[in-house]
C-alpha positions as CSV (number, residue, x, y, z in Angstrom):
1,X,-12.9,59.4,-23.4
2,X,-15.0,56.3,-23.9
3,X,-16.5,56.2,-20.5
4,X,-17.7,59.5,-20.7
5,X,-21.4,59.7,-18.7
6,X,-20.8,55.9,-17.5
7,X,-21.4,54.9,-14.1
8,X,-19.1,52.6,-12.8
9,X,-18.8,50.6,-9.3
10,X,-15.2,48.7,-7.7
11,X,-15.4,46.9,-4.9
12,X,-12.3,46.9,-2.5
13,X,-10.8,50.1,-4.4
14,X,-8.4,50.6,-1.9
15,X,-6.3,47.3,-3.4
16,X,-3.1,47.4,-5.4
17,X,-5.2,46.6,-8.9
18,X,-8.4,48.0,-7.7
19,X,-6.3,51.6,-7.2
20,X,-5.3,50.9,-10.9
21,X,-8.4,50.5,-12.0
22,X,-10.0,53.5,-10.8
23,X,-7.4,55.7,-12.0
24,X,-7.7,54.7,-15.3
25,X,-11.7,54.5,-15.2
26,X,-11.4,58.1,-14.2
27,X,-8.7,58.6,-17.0
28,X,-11.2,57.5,-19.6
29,X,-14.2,60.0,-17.9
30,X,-16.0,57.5,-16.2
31,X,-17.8,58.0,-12.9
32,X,-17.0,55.9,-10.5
33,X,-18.2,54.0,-7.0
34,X,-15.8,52.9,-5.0
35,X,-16.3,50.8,-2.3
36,X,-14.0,50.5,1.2
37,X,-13.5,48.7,4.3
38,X,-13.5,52.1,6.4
39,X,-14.0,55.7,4.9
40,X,-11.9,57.2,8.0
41,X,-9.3,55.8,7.2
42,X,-6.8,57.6,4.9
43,X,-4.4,55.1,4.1
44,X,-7.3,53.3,2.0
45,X,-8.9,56.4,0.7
46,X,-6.1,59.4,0.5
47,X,-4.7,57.5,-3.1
48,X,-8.3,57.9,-4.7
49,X,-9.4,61.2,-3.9
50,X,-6.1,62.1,-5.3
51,X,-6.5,61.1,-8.7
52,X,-6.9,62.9,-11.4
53,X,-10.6,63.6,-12.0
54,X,-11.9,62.2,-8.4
55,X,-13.0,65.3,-7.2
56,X,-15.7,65.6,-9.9
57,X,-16.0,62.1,-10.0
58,X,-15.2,59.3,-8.0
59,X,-17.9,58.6,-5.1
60,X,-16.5,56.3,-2.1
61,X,-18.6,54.2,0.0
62,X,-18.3,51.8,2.9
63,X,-19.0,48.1,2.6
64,X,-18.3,45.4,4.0
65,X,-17.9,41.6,2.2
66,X,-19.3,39.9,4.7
67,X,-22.8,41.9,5.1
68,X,-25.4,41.0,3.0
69,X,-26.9,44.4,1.3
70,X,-23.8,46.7,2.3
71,X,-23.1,46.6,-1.7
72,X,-27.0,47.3,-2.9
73,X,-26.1,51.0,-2.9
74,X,-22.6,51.1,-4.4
75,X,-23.7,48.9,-7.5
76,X,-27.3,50.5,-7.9
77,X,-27.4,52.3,-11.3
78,X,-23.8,51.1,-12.2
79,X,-23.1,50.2,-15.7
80,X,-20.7,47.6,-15.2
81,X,-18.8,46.0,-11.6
82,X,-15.6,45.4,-11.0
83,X,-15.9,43.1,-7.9
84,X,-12.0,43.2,-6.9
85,X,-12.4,42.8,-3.3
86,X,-10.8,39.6,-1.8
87,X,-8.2,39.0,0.8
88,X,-4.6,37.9,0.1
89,X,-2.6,36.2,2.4
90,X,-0.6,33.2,1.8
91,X,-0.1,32.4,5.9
92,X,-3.4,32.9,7.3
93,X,-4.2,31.5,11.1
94,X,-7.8,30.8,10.4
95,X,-8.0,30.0,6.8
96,X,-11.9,29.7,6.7
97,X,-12.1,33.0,8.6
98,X,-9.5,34.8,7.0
99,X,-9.7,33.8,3.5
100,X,-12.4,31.4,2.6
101,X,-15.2,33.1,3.8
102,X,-14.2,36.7,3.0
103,X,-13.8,35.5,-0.3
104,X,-16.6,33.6,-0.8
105,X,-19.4,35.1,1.1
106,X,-18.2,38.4,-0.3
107,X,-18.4,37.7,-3.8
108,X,-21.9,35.9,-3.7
109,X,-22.6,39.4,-1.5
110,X,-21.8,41.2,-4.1
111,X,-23.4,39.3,-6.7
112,X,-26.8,39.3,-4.8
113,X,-26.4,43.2,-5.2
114,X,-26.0,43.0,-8.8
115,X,-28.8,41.1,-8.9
116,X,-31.5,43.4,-7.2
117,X,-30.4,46.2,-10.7
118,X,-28.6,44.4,-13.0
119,X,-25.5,45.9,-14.3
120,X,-24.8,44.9,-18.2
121,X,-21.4,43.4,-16.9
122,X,-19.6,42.2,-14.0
123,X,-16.3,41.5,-14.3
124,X,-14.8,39.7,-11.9
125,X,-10.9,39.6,-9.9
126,X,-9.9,36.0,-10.1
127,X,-6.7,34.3,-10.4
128,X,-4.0,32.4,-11.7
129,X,-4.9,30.5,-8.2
130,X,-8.4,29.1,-9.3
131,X,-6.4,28.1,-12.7
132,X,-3.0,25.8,-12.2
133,X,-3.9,24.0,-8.7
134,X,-4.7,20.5,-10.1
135,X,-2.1,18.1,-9.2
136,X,-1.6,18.0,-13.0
137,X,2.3,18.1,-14.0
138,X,4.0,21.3,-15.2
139,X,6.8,20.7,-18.4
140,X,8.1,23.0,-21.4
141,X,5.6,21.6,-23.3
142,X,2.5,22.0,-20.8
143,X,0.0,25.4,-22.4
144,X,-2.0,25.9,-19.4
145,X,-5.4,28.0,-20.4
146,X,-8.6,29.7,-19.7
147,X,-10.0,26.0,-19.9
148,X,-7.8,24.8,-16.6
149,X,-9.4,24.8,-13.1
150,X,-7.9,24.4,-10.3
151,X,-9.1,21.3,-8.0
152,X,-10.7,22.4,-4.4
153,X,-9.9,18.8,-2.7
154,X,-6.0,19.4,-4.6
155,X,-6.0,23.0,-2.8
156,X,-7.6,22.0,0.9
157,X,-5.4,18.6,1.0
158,X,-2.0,20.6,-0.1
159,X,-2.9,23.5,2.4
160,X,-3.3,25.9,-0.3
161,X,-5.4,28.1,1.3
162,X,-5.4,31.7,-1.0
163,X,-5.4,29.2,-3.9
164,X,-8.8,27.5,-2.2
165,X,-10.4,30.4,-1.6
166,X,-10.0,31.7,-5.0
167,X,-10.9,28.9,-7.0
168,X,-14.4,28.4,-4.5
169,X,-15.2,31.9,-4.9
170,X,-14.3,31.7,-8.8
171,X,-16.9,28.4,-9.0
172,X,-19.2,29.8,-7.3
173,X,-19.5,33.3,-9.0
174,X,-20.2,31.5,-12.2
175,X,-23.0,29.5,-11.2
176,X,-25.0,32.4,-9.1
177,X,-24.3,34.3,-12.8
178,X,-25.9,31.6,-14.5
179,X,-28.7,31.3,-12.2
180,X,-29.4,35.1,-12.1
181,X,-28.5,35.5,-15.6
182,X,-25.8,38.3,-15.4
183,X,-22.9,38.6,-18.0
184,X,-19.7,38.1,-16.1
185,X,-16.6,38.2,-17.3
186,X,-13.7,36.9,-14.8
187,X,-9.9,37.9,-15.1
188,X,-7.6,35.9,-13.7
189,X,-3.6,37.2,-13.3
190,X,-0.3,35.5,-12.4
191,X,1.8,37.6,-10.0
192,X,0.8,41.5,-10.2
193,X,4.5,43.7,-9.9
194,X,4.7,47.1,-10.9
195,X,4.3,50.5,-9.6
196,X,2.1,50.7,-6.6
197,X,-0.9,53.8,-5.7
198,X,-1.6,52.8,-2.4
199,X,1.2,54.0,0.6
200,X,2.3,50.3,1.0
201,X,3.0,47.1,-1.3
202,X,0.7,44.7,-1.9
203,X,1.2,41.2,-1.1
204,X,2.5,40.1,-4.7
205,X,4.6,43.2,-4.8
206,X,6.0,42.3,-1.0
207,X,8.0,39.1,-2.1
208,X,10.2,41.1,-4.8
209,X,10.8,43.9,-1.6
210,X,11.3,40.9,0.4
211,X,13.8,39.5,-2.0
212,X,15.9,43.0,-2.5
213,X,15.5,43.8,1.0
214,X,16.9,40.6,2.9
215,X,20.7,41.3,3.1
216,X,21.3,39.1,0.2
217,X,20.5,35.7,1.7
218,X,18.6,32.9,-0.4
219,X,15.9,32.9,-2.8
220,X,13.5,30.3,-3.7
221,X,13.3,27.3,-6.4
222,X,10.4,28.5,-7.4
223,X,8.5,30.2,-10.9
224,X,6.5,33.2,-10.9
225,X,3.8,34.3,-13.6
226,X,4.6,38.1,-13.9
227,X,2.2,40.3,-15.0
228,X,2.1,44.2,-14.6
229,X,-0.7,46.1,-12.7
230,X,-1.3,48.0,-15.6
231,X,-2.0,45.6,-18.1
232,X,-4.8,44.1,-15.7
233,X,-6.2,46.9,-14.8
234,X,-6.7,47.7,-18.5
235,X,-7.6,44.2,-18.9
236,X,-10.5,44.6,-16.5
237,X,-11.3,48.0,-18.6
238,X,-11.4,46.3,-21.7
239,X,-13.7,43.2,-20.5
240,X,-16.8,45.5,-20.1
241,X,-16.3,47.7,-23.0
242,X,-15.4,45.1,-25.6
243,X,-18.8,43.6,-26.1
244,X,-17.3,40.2,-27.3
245,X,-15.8,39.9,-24.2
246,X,-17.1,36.7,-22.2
247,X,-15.6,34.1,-20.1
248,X,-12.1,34.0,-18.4
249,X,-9.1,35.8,-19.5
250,X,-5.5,34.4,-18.2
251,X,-3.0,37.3,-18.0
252,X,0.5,36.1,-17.3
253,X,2.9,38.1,-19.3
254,X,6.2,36.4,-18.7
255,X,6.8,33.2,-16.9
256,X,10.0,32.9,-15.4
257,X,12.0,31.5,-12.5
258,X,12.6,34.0,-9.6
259,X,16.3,33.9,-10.5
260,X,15.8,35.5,-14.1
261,X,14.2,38.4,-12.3
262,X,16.7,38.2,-9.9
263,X,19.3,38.5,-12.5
264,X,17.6,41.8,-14.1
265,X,17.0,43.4,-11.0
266,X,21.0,43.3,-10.0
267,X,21.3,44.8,-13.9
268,X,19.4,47.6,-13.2
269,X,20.4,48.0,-9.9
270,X,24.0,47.3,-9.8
271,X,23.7,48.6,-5.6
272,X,21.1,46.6,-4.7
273,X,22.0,43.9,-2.4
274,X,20.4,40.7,-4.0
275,X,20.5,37.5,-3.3
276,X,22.6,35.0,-5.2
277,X,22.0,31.5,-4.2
278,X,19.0,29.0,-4.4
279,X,17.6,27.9,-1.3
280,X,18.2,24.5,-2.1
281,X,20.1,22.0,-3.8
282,X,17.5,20.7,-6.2
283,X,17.5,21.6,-10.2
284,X,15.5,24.6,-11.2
285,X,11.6,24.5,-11.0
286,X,10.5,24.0,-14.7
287,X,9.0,26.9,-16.7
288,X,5.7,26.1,-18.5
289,X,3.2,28.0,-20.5
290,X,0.4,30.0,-20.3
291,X,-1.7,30.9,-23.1
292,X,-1.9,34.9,-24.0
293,X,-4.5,34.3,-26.8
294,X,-7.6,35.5,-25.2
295,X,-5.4,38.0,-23.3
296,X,-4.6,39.4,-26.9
297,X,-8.7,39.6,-27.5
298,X,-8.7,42.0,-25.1
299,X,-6.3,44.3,-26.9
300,X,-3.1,43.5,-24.2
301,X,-0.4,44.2,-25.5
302,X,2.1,42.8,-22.0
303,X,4.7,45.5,-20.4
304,X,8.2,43.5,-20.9
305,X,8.8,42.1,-17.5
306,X,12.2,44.8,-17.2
307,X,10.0,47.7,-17.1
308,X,7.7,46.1,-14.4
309,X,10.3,45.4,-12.2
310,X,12.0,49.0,-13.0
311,X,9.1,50.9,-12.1
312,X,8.1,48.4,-9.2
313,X,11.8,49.1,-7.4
314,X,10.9,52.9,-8.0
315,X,7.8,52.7,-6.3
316,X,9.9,51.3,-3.0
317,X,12.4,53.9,-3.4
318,X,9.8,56.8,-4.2
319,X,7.7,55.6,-0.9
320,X,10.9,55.1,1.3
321,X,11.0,51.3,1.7
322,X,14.9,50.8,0.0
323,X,17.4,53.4,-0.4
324,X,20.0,52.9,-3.2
């Protein structure tokens, strides 16, 4: 019970990680303060008050990233933030309005909060996407690490809007930090899979639903950094109370083309209806690296990428998105 008598705030608890990491906060006897879009609304706060040990407690409040001061009272008196609150979508309309800002705005919203009663940590939601986005070239050989950034010009010009938003609102967390002199710790995972609090997938968790749930048809050229929503949400646990802990922390536990998960999905799940053929023509997208050794600092020992998928398709079938 190491968090015993600690105070705690998450930002945008209601997420698919941010769920995570409140249940295990409250696991370890921490008190928590969770911020929300809308407290009246139960598909974003029915999963927390649930939990195990929320009634005594986990404290919910209303905020929103894009108001200045709506964070002063969640953070106040917090030993640590976990700023997880960011939008994902990979086909916005208005990607400055949507993403960008959101993003942006929020986490320097955020940070300005810390700043008026400094926490001793902040440990930040990043992601693979402010990481790999260069324009550099992806082989076997290539170890991408904690020292890779992605390129903002590389990200606008290719249209990468999520991956744009993320790497800004990585950047500019880390110089506001510096100026204001808060520890902060950023974590940045590949694609989170696993079993899902919330009543609906997240966006990561969507494209393997997608995949299982589209009659068989095509499935992309394309790799995917697998990493389990439990491991990061420990990941984020571990980054405040290891006080060593500093910098970024990749967390990709298995890289792998979509077709290798395909390919353990239909072993699991012999009645599954999943698609068999690439989408195209072209040789498979090559599989790189990504360094786990700060990711082992943290104590992470990675869930094998079979039992993430197992318990992911369990999740659809316990909350009535497939039957099989």
């Amino acid at each position: 019970m190491s968090g015993a008598e600690k105070l705690v705030c998450v930002t945008g608890a209601s997420g698919y990680i941010a769920s995570w990491l409140v249940k295990l906060l409250l696991q370890r006897g921490y008190a928590v303060k969770a911020s929300v879009r809308d407290l009246n609304d139960p598909k974003k706060t029915q999963h927390l008050v649930s939990l195990d040990g929320a009634k005594e407690r986990l404290h919910l409040f209303e905020a929103n990233l894009l108001e200045e001061g709506s964070f002063d009272s969640a953070v106040y008196g917090c030993e640590c933030v976990f700023h997880t609150a960011s939008p994902v979508t990979f086909t916005p309309t208005d990607p400055q309005a949507e993403l960008i800002d959101p993003a942006l705005k929020g986490t320097l919203n955020v940070l300005r909060s810390c700043a008026k009663a400094p926490p001793k940590k902040v440990v930040f939601t990043s992601s693979m996407a402010s990481v790999l986005f260069n324009g550099k070239r992806l082989t076997p050989d290539t170890i991408v690490d904690e020292t890779w950034f992605s390129d903002p010009d590389f990200c606008e010009k290719s249209k990468l809007w999520y991956m744009l938003s993320k790497t800004l609102a990585e950047d500019a967390a880390w110089k506001f930090a510096k100026e204001n002199g808060i520890d902060l710790v950023t974590i940045n995972p590949g694609l989170v899979i696993g079993p899902f609090l919330q009543p609906t997938p997240s966006m990561s968790v969507e494209i393997i639903l997608n995949l299982i749930n589209g009659g068989g048809q095509t499935f992309p050229n394309t790799v995917y950094r697998y990493v389990d929503v439990r491991d990061v949400a420990l990941a984020h646990i571990q980054a405040f109370e290891a006080a060593s802990a500093c910098g970024r922390y990749c967390l990709v536990g298995r890289l792998a083309h979509i077709s290798e998960a395909l390919n353990i999905l239909r072993e699991l799940y012999p009645a599954l209806s999943v698609p068999e053929k690439c989408e195209d023509d072209k040789p498979p997208m090559q599989v790189y690296q990504v360094s786990k050794e700060r990711a082992k600092t943290l104590g992470i020992n990675f869930t094998p990428l079979e039992v993430s998928l197992r318990d992911t398709v369990e999740s659809f079938k316990e909350k009535g998105f497939i039957k099989i």
